[in-house]
N, C-alpha and C positions, 0 to 999 in steps of 0.2 A: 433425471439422475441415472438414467441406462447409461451410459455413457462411463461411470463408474464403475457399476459393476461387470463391465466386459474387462474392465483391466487386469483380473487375473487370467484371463484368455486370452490376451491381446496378441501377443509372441508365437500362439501357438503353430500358425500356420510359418513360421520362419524357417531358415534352411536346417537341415539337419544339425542335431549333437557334436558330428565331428569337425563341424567349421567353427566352433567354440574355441580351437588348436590352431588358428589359423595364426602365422607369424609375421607380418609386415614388417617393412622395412620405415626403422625411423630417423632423427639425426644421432648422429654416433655421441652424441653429447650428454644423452637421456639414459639412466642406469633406474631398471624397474627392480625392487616396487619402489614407486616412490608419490608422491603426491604434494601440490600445493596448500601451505597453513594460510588461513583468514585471519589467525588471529589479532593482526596487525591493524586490520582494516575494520573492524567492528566492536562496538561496547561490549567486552567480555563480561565486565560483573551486572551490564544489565543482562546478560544473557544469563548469568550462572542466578540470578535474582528471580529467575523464573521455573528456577527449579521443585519448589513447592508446590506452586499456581500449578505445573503443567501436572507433577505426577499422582494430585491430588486429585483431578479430572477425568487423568486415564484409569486410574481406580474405580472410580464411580463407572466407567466403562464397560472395566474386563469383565464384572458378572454378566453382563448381559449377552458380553461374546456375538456381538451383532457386526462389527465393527468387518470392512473386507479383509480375506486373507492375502500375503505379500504371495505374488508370484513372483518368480527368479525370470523367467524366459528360458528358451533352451539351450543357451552356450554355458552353459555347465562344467566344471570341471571334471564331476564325475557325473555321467547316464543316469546312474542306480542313485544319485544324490535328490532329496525330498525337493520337486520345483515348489511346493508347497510348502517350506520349512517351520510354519507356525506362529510364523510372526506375524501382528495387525496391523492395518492402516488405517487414520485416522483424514480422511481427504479433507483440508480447507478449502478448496475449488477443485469444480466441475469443468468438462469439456460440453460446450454446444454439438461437438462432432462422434462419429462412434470413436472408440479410443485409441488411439496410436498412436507408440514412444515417438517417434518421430513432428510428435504435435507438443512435444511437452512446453518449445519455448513460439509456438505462437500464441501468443497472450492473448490478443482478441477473441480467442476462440474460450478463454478461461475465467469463468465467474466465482465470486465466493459461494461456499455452501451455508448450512447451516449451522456446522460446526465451528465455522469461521468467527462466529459471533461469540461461539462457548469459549472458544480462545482468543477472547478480543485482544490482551493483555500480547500473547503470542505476536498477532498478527501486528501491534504498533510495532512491536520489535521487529519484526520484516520489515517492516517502512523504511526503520533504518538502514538496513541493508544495502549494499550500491548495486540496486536495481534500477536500471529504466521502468522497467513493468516484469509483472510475473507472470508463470503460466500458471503450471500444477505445481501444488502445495500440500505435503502431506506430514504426519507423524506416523513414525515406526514403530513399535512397542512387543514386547514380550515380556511373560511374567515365567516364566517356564525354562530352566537351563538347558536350552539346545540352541544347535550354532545354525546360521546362515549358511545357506550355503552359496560358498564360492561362484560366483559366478561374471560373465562381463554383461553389458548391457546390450549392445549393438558390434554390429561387425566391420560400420560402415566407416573408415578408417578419414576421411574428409569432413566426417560433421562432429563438431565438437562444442555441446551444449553449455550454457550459460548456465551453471548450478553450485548450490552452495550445501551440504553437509554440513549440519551443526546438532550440537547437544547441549544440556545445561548442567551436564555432569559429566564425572569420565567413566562412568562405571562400564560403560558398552565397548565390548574386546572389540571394535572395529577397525580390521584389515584393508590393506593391497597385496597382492602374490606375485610372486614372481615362476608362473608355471614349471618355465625350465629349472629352478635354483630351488623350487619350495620356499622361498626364502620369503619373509612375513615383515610388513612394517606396520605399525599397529599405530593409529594416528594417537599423538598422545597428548593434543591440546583440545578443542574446543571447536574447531572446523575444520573442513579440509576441501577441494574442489582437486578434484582426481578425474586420469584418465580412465574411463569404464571400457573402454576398447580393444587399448594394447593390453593390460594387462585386468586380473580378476582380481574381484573385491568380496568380502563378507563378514561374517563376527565370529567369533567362537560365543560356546553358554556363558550365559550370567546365572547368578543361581539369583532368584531376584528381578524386580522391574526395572530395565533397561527401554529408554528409548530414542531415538533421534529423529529429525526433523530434515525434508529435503526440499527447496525448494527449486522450481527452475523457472527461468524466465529471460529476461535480456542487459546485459548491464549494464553500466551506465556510458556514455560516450567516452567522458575523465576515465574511468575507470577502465574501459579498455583499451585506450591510449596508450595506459601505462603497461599492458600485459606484450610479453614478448612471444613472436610466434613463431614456431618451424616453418619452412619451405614447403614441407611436403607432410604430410600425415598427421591435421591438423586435430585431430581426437587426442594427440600426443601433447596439446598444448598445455594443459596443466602440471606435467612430468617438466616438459623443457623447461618451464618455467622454475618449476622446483631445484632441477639439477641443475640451471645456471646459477640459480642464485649460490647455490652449495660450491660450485664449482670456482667462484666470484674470494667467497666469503676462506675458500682452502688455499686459495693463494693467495691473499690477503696476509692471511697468518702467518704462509711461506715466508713472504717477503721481511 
């Protein structure tokens, strides 16, 4: 299990704070913040049916306060911002390798844990999912009103992971920003698969237990058949996707 807990260190050695700012160039199509909903593609009320199960469990949890703490990485919106902001992780699988984002969607490399079993109920519902296979599999949680902090994940603007953000309630303020605009889209269904690169993600407080669930892995062959891609700056594929479809559905109405 060392493998887990280097993952709040994992980023550490990364390029400095100020390449968090860093602005590529994407298709003129894509308007940030913005993000792709799942909710089309998966059993929302079995998911919202696992609302009980899940936070019944993470209770039983948070006294013990054992659980790893969420590291942000260093592309931060702000320096002085907590990488540590006090939210927990609950890993369902393990990496065989030392830890690195960059491994999240080779599966082979990803076993269950032992937590995996505590949320057996959880993981059928992953089954569902339109996965090929998964990698890392985690729940987020916080019991305490403070916010995430803003942050992106990686800088590498050509790798754009197979992952899926979901919840079984709406209660958690979770964000996309738009650095340049401050401007805030707050997911407001049940899942989302967003670009972590072009633009930054976080939560505002909850006063209250909030948590979400990420899973990453590969998808399914149908399933990415159907996903359209940009040309070039393929980390932006969850945005283009989004914004076509808006773009689709606005002149639609036009007409």
């Amino acid at each position: 299990m060392q493998s887990i807990e280097k993952t709040e260190n994992a980023a550490v050695e990364s390029p400095a704070h100020e390449d968090a700012f860093f602005d590529a160039e994407v298709d003129p199509s894509i308007v940030y913040p913005s993000y792709k909903s799942f909710d089309e593609f998966i059993d929302v009320e079995r998911l919202r049916s696992l609302d009980g199960y899940i936070t019944q469990k993470i209770k039983r949890r948070i006294a013990a306060q054992s659980d790893y703490r969420f590291y942000t990485g260093p592309y931060r919106l702000q320096n002085n911002a907590p990488e540590h902001p006090g939210t927990r992780m609950i890993y369902l699988s393990y990496s065989e390798m030392p830890d690195s984002y960059f491994d999240l969607d080779r599966t082979e490399l990803w076993h269950p844990t032992a937590n995996a079993s505590e949320f057996a109920l959880l993981m059928d519902f992953i089954g569902t999912l339109p996965f090929k296979s998964t990698g890392r599999m985690l729940i987020m949680y916080d019991d305490v009103a403070r916010p995430v902090t803003a942050h992106r994940d990686h800088i590498e603007t050509e790798l754009c992971h197979d992952f899926l953000w979901f919840r079984t309630n709406t209660k958690k303020p979770f964000f996309m920003l738009n650095h340049k605009t401050d401007e805030k889209l707050y997911v407001e269904g049940y899942t989302a698969w967003f670009d972590s690169v072009n633009q930054f993600h976080g939560s505002d407080p909850y006063d209250g237990l909030s948590f979400s669930i990420r899973v990453d892995g590969v998808f399914t062959d149908e399933f990415k058949a159907n996903i359209p891609k940009p040309s070039f700056n393929l980390a932006s594929t969850p945005s283009y996707w989004a914004c076509l479809e808006k773009n689709m559905k606005n002149q639609a109405e036009f007409v």
